[in-house]
N, CA, C and O atoms as CSV, one atom per row, in Angstrom:
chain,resi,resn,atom,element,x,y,z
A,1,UNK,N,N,30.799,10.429,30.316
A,1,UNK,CA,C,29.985,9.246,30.218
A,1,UNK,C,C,29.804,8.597,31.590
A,1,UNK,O,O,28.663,8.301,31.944
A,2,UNK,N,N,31.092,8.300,32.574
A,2,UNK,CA,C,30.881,8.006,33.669
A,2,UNK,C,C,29.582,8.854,34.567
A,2,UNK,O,O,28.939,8.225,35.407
A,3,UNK,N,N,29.318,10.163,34.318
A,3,UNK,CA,C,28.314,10.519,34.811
A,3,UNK,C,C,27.247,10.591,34.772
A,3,UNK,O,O,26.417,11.070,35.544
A,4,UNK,N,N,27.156,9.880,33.411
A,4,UNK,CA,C,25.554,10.067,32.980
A,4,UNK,C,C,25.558,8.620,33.204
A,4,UNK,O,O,24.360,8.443,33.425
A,5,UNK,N,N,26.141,7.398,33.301
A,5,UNK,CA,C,25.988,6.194,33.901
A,5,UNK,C,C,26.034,6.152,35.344
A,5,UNK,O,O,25.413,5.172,35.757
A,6,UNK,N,N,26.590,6.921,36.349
A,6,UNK,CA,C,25.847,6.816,37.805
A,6,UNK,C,C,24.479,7.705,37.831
A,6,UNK,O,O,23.857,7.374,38.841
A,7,UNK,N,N,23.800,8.673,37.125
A,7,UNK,CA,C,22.596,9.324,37.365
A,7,UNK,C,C,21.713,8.476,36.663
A,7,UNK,O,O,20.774,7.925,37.238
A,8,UNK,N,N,21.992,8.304,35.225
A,8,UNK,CA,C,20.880,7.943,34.365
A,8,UNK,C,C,20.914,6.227,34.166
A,8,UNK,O,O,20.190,5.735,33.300
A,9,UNK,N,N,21.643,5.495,34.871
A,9,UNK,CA,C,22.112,4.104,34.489
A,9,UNK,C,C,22.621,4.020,33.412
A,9,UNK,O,O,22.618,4.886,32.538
A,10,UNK,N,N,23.461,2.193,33.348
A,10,UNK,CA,C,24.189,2.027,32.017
A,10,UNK,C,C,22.951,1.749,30.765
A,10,UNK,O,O,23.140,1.779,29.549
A,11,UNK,N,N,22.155,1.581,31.211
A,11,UNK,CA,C,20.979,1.311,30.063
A,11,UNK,C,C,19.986,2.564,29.263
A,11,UNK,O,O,19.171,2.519,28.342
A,12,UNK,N,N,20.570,3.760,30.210
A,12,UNK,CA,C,19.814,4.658,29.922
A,12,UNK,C,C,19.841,4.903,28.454
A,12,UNK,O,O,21.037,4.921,28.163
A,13,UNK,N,N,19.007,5.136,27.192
A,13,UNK,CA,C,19.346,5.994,25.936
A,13,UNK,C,C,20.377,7.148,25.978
A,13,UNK,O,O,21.361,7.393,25.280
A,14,UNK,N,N,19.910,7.664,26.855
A,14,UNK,CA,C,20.932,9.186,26.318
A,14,UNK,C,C,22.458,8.579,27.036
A,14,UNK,O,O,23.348,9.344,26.663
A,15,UNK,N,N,22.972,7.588,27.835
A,15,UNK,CA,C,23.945,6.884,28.406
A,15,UNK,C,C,24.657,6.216,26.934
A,15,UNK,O,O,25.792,6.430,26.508
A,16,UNK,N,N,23.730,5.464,26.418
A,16,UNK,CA,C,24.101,4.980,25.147
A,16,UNK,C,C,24.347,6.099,24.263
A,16,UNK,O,O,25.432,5.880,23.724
A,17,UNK,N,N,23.894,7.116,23.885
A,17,UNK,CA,C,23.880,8.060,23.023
A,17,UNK,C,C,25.561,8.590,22.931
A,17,UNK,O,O,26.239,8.977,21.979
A,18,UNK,N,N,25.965,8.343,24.890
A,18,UNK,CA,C,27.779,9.079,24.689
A,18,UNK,C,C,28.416,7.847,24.109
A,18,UNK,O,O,29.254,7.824,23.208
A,19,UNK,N,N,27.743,6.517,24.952
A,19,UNK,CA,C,28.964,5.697,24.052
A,19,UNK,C,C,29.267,5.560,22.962
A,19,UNK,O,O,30.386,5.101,22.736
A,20,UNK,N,N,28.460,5.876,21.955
A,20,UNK,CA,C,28.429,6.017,20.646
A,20,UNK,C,C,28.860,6.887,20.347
A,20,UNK,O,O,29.382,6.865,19.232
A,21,UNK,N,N,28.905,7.986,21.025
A,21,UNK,CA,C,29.700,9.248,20.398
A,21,UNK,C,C,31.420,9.220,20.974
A,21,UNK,O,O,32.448,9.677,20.475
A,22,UNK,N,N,31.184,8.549,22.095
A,22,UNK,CA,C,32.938,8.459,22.592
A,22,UNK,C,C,33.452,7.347,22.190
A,22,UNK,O,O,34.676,7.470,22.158
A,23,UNK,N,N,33.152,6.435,21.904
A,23,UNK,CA,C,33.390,4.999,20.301
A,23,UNK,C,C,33.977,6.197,19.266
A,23,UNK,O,O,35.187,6.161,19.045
A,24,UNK,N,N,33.538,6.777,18.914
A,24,UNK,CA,C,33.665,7.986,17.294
A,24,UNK,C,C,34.938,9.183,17.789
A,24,UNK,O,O,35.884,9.560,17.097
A,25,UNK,N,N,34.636,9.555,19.031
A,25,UNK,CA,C,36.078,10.218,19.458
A,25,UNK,C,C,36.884,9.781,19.522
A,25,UNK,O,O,37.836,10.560,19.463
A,26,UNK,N,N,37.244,8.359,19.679
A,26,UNK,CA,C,38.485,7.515,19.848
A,26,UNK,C,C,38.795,6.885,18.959
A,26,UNK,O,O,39.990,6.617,18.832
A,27,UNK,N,N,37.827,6.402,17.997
A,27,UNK,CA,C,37.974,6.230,16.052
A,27,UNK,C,C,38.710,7.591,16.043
A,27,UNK,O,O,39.910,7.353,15.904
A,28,UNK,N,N,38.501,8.802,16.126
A,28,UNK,CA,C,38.884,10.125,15.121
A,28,UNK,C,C,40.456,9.957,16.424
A,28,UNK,O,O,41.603,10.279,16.117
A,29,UNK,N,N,40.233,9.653,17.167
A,29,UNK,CA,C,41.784,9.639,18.357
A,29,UNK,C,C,42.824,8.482,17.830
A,29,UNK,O,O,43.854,8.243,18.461
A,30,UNK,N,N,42.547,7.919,16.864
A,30,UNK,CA,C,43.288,6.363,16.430
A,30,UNK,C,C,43.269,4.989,17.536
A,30,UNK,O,O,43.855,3.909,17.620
A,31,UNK,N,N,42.232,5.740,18.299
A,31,UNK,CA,C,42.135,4.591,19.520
A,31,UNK,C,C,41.594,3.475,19.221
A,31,UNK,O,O,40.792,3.005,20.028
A,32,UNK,N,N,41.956,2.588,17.693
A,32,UNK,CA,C,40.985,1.212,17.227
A,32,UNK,C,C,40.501,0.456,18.270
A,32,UNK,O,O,39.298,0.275,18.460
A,33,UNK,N,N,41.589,-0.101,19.116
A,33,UNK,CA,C,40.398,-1.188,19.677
A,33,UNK,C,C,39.447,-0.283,20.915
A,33,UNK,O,O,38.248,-0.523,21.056
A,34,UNK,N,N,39.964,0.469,21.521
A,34,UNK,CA,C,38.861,0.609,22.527
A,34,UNK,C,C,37.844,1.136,21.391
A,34,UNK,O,O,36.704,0.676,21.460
A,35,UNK,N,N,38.111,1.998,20.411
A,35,UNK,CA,C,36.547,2.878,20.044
A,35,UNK,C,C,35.879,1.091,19.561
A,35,UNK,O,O,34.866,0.705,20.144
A,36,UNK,N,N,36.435,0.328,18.690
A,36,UNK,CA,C,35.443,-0.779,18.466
A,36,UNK,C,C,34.755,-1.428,19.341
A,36,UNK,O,O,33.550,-1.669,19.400
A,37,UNK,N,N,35.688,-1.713,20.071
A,37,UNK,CA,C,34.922,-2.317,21.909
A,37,UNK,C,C,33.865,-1.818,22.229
A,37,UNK,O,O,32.787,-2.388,22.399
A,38,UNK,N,N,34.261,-0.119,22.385
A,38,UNK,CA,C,33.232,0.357,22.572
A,38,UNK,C,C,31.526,0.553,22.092
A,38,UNK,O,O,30.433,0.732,22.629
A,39,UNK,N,N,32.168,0.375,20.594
A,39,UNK,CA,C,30.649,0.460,20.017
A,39,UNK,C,C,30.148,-1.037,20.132
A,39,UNK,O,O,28.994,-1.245,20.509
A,40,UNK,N,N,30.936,-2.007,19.835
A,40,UNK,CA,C,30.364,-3.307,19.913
A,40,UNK,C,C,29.565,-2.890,21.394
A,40,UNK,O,O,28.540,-2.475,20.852
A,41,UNK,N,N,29.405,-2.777,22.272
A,41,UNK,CA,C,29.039,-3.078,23.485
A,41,UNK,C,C,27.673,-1.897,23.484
A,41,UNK,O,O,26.529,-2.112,23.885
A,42,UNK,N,N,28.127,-0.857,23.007
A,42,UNK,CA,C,26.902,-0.144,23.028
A,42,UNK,C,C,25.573,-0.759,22.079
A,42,UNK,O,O,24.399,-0.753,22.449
A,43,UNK,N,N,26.116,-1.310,20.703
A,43,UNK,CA,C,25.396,-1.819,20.127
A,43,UNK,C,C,24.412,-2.808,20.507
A,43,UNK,O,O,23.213,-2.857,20.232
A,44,UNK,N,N,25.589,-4.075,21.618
A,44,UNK,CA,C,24.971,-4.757,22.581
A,44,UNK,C,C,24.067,-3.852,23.117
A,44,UNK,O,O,22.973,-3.955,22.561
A,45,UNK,N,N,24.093,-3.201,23.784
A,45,UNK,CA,C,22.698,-2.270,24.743
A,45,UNK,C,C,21.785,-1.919,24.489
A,45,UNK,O,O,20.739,-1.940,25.138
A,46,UNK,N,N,22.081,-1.366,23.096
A,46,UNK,CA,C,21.081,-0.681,22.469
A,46,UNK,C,C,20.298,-1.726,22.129
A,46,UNK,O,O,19.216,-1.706,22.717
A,47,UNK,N,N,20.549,-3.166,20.958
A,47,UNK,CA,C,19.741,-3.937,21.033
A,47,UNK,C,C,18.436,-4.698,21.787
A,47,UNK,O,O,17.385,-5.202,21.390
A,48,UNK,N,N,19.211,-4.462,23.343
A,48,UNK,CA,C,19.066,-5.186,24.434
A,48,UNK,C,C,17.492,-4.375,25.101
A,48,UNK,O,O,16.470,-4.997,25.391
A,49,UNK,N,N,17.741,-2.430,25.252
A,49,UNK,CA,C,16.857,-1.837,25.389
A,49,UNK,C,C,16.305,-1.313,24.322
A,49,UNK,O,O,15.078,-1.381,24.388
A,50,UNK,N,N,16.672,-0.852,23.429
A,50,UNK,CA,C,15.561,-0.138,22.472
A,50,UNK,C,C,15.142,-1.228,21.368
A,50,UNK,O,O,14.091,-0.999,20.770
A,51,UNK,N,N,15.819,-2.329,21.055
A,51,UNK,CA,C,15.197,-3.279,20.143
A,51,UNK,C,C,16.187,-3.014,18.902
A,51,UNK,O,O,16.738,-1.920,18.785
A,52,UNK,N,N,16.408,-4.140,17.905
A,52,UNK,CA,C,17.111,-4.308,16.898
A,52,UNK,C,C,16.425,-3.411,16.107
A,52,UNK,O,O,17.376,-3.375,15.326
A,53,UNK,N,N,15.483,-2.508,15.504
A,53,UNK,CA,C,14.713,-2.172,14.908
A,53,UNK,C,C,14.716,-0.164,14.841
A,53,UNK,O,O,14.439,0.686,13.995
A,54,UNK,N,N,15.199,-0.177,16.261
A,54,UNK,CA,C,15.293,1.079,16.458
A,54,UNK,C,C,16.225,1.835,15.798
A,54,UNK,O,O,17.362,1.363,15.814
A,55,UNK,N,N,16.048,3.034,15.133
A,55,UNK,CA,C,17.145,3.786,14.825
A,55,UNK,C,C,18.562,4.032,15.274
A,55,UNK,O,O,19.575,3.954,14.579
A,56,UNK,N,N,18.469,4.337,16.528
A,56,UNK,CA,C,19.392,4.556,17.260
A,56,UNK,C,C,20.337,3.344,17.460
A,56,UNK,O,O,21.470,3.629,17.849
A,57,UNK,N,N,19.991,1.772,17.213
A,57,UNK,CA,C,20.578,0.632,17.232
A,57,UNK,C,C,21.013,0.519,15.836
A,57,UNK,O,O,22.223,0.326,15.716
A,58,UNK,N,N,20.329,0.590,14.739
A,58,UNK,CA,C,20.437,0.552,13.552
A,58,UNK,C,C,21.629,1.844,13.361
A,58,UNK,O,O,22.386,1.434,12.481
A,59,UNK,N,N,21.942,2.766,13.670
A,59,UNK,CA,C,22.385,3.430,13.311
A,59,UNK,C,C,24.181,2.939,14.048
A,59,UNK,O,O,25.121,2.660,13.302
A,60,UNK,N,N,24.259,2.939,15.166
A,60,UNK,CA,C,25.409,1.882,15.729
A,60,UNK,C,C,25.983,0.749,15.264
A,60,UNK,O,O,27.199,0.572,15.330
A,61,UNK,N,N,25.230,-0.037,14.799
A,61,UNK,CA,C,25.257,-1.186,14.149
A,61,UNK,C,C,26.072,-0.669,12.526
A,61,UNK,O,O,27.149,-1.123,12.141
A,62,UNK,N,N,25.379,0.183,11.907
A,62,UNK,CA,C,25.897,0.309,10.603
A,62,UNK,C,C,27.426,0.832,10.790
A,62,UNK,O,O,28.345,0.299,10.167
A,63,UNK,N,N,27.640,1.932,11.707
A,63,UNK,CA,C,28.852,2.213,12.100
A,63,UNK,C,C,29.667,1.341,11.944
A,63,UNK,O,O,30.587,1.327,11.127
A,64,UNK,N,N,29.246,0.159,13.101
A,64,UNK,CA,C,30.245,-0.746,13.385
A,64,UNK,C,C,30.823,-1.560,12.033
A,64,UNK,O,O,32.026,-1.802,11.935
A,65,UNK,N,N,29.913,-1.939,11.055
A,65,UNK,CA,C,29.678,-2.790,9.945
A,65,UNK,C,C,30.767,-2.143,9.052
A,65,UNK,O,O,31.446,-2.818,8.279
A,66,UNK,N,N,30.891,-0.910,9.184
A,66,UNK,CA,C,31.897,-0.056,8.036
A,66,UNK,C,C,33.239,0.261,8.123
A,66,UNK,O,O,33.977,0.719,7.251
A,67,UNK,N,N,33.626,-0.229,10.032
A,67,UNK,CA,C,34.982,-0.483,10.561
A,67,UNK,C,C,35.501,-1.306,9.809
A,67,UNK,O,O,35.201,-2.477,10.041
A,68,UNK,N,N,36.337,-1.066,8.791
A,68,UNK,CA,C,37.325,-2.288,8.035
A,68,UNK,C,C,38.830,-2.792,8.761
A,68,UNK,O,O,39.769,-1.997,8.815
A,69,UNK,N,N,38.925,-3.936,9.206
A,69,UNK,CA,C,40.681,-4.094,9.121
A,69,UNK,C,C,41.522,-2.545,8.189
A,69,UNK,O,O,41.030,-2.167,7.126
A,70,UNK,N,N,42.529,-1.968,8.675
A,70,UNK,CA,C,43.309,-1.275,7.870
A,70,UNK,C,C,44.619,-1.630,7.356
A,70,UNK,O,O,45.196,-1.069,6.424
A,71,UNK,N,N,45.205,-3.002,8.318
A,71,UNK,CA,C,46.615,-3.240,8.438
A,71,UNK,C,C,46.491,-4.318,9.128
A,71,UNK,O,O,45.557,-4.518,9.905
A,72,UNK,N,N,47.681,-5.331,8.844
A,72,UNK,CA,C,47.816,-6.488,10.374
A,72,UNK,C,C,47.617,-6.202,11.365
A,72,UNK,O,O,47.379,-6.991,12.279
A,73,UNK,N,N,47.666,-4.824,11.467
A,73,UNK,CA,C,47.691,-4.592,13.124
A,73,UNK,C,C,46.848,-4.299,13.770
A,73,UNK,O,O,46.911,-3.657,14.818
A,74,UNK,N,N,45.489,-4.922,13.000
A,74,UNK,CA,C,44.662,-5.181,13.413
A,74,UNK,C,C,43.347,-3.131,14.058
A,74,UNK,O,O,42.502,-2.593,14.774
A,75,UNK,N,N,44.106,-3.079,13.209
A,75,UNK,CA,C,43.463,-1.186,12.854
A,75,UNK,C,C,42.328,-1.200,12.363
A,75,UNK,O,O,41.878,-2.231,11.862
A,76,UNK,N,N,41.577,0.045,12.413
A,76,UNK,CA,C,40.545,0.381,11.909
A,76,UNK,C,C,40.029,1.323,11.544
A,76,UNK,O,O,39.791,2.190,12.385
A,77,UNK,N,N,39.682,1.522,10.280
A,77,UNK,CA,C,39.108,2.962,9.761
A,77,UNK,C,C,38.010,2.734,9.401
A,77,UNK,O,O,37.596,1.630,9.049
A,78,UNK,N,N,37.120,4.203,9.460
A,78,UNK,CA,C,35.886,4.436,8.946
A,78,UNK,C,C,36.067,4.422,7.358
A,78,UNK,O,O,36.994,4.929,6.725
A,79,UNK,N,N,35.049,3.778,6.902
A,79,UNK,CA,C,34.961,3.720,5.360
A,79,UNK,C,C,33.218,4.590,4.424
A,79,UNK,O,O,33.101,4.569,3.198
């Protein structure tokens, strides 16, 4: 991801496309808060360049929406 953010910028689509997919590697890694961080922020981007409307935002967004609390400890699973 770092590389496709110094060639293609942090705004680029296909830039957004890893964060969303490395958000989902670190969900499947038990990494809760960074993968949520992560998508929250991509979601931020995506909004920001492709518009609330777009698939690719819409589709991030729903992700994020289905992260439930799992435990006090403030965890998170896909539902």
């Amino acid at each position: 991801m770092e590389t496709r953010k110094r060639v293609l910028g942090e705004e680029h689509p296909d830039t957004l496309m890893s964060m969303h997919n490395l958000a989902f590697t670190w969900k499947d890694q038990e990494q809760w808060e960074d993968a949520t961080q992560l998508l929250q922020d991509c979601v931020r981007r995506r909004e920001m360049v492709l518009g609330m409307d777009h698939p690719d935002t819409l589709s991030s967004a729903s992700a994020l929406s289905d992260w439930k609390p799992e435990s006090s400890e403030n965890r998170y699973k896909f539902s």
